[in-house]
C-alpha positions in Angstrom: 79.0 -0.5 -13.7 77.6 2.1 -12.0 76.8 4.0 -14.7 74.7 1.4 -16.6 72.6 0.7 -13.4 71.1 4.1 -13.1 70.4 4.1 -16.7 68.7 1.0 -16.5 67.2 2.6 -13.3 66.2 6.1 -14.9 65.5 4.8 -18.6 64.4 1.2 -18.8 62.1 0.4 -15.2 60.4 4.0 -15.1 56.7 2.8 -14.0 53.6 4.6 -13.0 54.5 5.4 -9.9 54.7 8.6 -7.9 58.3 9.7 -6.6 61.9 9.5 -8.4 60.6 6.9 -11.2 62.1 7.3 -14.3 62.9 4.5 -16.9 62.1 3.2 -20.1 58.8 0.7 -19.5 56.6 3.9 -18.4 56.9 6.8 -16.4 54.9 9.0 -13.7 52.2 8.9 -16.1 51.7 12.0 -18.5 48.3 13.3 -17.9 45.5 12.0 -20.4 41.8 12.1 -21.0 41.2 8.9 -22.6 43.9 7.0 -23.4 43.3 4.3 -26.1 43.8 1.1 -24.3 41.8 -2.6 -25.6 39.2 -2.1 -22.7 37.9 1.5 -24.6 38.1 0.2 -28.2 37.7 -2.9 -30.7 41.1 -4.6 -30.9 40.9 -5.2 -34.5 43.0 -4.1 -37.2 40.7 -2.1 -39.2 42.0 0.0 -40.9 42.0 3.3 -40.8 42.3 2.9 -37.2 42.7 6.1 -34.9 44.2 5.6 -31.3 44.7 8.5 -28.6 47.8 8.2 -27.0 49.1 9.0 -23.7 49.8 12.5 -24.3 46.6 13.3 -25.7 47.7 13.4 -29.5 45.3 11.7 -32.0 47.1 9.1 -34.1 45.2 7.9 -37.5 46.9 5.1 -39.5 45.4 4.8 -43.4 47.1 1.2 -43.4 48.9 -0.7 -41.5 52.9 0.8 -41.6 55.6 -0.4 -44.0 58.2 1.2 -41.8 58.0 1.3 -37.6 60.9 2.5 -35.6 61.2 1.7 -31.7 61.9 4.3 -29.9 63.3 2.6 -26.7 63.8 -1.1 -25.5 60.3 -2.0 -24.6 59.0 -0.7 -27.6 61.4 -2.9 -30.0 60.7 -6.3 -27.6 56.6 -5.2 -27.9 57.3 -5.2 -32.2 59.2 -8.5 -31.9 56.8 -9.8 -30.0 53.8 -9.0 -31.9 55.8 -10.6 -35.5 55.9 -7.2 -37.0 59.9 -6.9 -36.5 60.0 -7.3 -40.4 59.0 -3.8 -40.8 60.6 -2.5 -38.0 63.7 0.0 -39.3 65.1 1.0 -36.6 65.5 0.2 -32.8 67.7 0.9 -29.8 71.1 -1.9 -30.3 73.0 -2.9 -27.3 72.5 -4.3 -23.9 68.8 -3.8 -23.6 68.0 -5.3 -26.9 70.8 -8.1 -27.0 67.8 -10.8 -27.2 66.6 -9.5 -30.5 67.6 -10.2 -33.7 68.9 -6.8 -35.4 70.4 -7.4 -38.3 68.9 -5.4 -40.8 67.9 -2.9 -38.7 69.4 1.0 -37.6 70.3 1.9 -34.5 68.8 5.0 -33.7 70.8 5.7 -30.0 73.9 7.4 -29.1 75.8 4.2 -29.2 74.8 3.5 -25.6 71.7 1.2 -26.7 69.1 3.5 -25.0 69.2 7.2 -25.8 67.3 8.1 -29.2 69.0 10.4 -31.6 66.1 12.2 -33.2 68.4 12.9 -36.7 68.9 9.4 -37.2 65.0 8.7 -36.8 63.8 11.6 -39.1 66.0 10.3 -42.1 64.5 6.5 -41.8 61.5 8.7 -42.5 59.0 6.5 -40.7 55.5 5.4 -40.9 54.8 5.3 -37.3 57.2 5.7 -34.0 56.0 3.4 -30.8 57.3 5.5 -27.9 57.1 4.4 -24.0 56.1 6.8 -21.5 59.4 7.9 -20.6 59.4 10.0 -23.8 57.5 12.6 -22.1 60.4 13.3 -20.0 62.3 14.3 -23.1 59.2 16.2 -24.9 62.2 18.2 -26.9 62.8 14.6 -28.9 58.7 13.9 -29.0 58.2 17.4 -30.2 60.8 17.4 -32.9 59.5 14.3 -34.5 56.3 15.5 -34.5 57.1 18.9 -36.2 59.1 16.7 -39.0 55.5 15.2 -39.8 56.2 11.6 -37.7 53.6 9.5 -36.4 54.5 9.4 -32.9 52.2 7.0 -30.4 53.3 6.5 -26.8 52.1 4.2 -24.4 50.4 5.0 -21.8 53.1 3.9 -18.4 52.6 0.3 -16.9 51.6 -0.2 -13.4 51.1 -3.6 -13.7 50.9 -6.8 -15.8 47.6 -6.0 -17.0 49.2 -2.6 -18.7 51.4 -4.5 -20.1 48.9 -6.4 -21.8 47.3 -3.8 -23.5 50.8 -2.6 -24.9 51.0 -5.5 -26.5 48.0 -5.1 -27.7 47.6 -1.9 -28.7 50.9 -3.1 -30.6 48.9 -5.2 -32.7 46.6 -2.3 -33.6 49.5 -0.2 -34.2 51.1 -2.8 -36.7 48.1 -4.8 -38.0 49.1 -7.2 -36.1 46.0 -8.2 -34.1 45.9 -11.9 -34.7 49.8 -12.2 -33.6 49.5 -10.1 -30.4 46.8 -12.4 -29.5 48.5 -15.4 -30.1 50.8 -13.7 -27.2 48.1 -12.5 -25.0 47.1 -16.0 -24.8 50.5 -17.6 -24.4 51.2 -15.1 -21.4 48.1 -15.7 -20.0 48.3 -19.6 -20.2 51.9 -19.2 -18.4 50.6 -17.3 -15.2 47.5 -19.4 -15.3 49.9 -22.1 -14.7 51.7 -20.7 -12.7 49.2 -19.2 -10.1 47.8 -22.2 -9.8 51.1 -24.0 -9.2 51.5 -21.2 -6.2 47.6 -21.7 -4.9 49.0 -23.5 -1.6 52.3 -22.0 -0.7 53.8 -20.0 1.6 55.0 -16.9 0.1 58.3 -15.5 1.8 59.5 -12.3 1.8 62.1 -10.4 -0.9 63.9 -7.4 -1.3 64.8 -6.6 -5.2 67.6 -4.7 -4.5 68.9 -2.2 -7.8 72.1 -0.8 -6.3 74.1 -0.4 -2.9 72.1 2.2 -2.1 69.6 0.1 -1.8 67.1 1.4 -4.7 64.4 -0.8 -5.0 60.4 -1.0 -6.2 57.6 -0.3 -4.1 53.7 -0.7 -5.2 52.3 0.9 -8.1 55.0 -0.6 -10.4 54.7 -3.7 -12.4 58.1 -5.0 -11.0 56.2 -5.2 -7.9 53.5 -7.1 -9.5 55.8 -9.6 -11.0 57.5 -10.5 -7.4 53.4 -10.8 -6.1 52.5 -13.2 -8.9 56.4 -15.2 -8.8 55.1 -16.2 -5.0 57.1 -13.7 -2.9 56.3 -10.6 -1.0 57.7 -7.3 -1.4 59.6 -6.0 1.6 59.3 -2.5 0.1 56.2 -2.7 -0.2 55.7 -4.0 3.3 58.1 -1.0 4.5 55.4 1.5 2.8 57.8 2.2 -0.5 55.6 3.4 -3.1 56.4 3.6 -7.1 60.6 3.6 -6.6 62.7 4.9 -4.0 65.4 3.9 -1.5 64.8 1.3 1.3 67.2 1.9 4.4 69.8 -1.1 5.5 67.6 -0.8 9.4 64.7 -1.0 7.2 66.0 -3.9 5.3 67.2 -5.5 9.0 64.1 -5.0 10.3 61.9 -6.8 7.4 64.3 -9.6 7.4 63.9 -10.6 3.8 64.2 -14.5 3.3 65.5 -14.0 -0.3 67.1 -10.7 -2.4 66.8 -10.3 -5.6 68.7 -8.3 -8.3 69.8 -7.6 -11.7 72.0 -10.0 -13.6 73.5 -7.2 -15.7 75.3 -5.4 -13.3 76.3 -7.7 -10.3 77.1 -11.1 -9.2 76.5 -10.8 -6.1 73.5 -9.0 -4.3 74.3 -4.9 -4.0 73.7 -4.4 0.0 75.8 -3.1 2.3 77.6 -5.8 4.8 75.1 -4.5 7.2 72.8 -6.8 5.8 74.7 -9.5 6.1 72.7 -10.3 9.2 69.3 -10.9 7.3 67.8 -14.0 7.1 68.2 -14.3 2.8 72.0 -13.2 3.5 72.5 -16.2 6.4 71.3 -18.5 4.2 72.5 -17.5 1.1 69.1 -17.3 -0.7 69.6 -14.6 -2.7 70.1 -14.8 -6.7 69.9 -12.6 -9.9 67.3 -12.2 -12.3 67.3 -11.5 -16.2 67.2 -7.1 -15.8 66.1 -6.5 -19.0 63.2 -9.4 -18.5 62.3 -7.8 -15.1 62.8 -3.9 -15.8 61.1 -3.6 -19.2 57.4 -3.6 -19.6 56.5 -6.1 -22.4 55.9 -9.8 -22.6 59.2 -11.5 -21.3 57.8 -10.4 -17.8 56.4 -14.0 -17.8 59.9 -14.5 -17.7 61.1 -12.9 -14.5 58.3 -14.6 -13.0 59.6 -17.9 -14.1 62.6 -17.3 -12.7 61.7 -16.0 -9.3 59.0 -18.9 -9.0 61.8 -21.4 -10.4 64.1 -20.7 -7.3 62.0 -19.5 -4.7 59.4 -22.0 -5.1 61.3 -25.4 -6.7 59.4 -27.7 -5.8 56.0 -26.4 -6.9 58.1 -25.1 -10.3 59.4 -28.9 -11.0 55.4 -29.9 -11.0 54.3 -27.3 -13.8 57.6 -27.0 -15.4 56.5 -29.6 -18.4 53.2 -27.1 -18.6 54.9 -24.4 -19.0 57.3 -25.9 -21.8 54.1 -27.1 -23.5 52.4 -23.6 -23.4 55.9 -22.2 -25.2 55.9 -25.2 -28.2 52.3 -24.4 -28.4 53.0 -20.6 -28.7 55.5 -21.4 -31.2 53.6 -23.7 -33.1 50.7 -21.5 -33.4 52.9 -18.2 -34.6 54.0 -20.7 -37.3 50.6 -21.3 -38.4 50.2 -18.0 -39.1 53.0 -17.0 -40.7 52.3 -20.0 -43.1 48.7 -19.0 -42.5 50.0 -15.0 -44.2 52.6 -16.7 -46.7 49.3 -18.8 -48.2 47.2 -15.5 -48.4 49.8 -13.5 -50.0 50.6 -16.4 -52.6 46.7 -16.7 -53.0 46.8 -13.0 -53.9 49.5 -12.7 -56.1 48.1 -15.8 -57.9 44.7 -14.0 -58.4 46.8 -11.1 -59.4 47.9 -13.2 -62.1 44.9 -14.6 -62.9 43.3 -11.1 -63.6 46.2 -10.3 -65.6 45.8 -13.4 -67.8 41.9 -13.1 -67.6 41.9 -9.3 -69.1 44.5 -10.3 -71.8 42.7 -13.3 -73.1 39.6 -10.8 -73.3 41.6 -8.0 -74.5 43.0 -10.6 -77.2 39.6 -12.1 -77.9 38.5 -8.6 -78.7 41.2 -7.4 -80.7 40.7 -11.0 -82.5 36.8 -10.3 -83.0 37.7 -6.9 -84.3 40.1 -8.1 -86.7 38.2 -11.3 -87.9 35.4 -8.5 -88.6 37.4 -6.2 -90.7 39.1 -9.1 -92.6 35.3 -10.4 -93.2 34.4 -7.1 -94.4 37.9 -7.1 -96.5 36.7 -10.7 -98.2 33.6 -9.0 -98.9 34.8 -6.0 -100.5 37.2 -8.0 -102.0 34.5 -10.6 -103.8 32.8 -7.5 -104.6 35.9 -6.4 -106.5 36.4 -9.9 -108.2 32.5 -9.3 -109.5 33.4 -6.2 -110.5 37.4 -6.1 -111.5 37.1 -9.9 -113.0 40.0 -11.1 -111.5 39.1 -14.9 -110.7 39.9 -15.9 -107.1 42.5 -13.0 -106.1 40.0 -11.1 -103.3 39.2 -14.8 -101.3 42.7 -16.3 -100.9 44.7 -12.6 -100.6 42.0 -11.9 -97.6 42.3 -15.1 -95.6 46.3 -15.0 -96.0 45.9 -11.7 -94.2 43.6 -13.0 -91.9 46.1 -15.6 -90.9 48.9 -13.6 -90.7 47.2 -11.2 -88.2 45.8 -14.5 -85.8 50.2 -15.4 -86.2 51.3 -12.0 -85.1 48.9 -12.1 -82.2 50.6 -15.8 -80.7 54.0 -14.5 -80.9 
């Protein structure tokens, strides 16, 4: 148990922040003069398209890539979630990707669903690898995929919700899959439009988000910290003058008196704080509940989700108003992601059928040639051949000898 909390600590909620944050979403970012984000450049997939990633390394793409592999968590759930998981080849299988739909797909980790084994990435021999942040923390990995001639873009770390925004849409550059990340941006947008403006008039009690017994929690500069601002809560870290991640101190925790504490649903059933904080307010009253880790620790769409859920049970009443908009904003995502994916079936039928059509369209001309140049050596062969009944005196041989051949060529040519 133990174990898989500090990976999910140090691999899968690394933000942007300064101090011990390490994890898969981003990490103390790597240093970068002009990252390639959707504010600096046009959004669409044109292609060749060239991108500058967070380390600084130029990345051109001819085409859009037959092959993609995922390097950690985020990066699979930012493919999925952009509708290029068709091409994605491998991905990180286990705990941290148990929402997606692998089959078909190679897991490129050490059989603990999070730590990349460069061999097994090399032989899919890849178009393109997405890469989060934390990949600068294992530069040996980035290095060697670069020095076997990969493609290797990673994202620049996420602060916020607005980071993860562009990851998603620099996704859809990355894949050619502009029109579906879109389709996303939108939804996500439409969801915390809803939901900020379910929250416009209420009080907004304190929280702790607490990761372990220790108690490790997230401070500002993270987009954790952002998603408990926009559910309707305030951070008590943030309060207490945490910045980025760190640990927050059981008198600390006493003295902020959170009304509700938060955690993980992967790794406890109960909140992780010592029986010294028994005595808080969210303890007395037993408001405290988990929340969907993978949701809340990686950086990529299904944040709208954690923020669902805190808004859901910290704020019910104002959730049970919106609740039927929020369900209409997901059938309409749905419904629209449908419509293009009929919208690509219909354009790749159309282009197989013109395919066709310029198949047919150069045989018929290629026939009708062939047939023009036969009909005008068989007209010259009737010629030659009346000349030779003038001159040989063999009534009607040359006319019906020439047409029979003539019509035995134009039979050959319809088999």
């Amino acid at each position: 148990m133990r174990r898989l909390l500090i990976v999910t600590i140090a691999i899968l909620a690394l933000t942007a922040s300064a101090g011990p944050a390490l994890a898969a979403g981003g990490a103390a970012p790597a240093a970068s003069s002009g990252v390639q984000t959707p504010a600096q450049a046009d959004s669409t997939c044109e292609y060749p398209i060239e991108l500058e990633d967070a380390t600084g390394e130029q990345l051109t793409l001819e085409e859009p890539p037959e092959s993609i592999v995922a390097l950690y968590p985020s990066d699979a759930q930012l493919v999925y979630s952009v509708g290029a998981e068709d091409r994605l080849e491998g991905m990180p299988m286990g705990p941290y990707t148990e929402g997606l739909e692998t089959e078909g797909k190679t897991d490129i980790t050490a059989d603990d669903g999070v730590t990349p084994v460069v061999e097994e990435i090399i032989a899919l021999e890849p178009d393109v690898v997405l890469a989060a942040n934390v990949v600068t923390f294992e530069e040996d990995k980035l290095n060697q995929l670069r020095d076997a001639g990969i493609d290797v873009y990673v994202f620049d770390s996420s602060s916020s919700v607005d980071d993860v925004r562009s990851a998603v849409e620099i996704t859809g550059q990355l894949t050619g899959a502009c029109d579906s990340s879109d389709v996303t941006l939108e939804w996500m947008d439409e969801r915390l439009s809803i939901i900020e403006g379910a929250l416009a008039d209420e009080p907004r009690p304190s929280a702790l988000y607490a990761m372990d017994g220790e108690v490790y929690t997230t401070g500002t500069g993270t987009f954790q910290h952002e998603i408990l601002t926009t559910a309707g809560v305030e951070n008590v870290a943030a309060n207490a003058g945490i910045e980025g991640w760190g640990i927050i101190s059981d008198e600390t925790i006493i003295d902020e008196d959170p009304e509700w504490i938060l955690y993980g649903d992967d790794a406890y059933d109960e909140p992780p704080v010592s029986d010294a904080v028994g005595e808080t307010t969210a303890m007395q009253e037993d408001q405290h509940f988990g929340v969907d880790a993978n949701a809340m620790s990686q950086p990529a769409p299904n944040v709208v989700f954690a923020i669902e859920d805190i808004f859901a049970t910290v704020h019910a009443d104002a959730y049970g108003e919106v609740e039927a908009d929020l369900e209409a904003a997901d059938e309409s995502y749905e419904e629209s992601l449908a419509d293009l994916q009929t919208s690509a079936s219909d354009d790749e039928n159309a282009d197989e059928e013109d395919a066709d059509s310029g198949n047919k369209s150069n045989a018929n001309d290629s026939e009708s040639e062939m047939e023009d140049e036969d009909q005008g050596e068989n007209e010259g062969t009737v010629q030659d051949a009346n000349e030779s009944d003038d001159e040989d005196s063999i009534p009607g041989f040359g006319v019906p000898v020439a047409l029979a051949a003539i019509a035995g060529l134009l039979g050959l040519r319809r088999l």
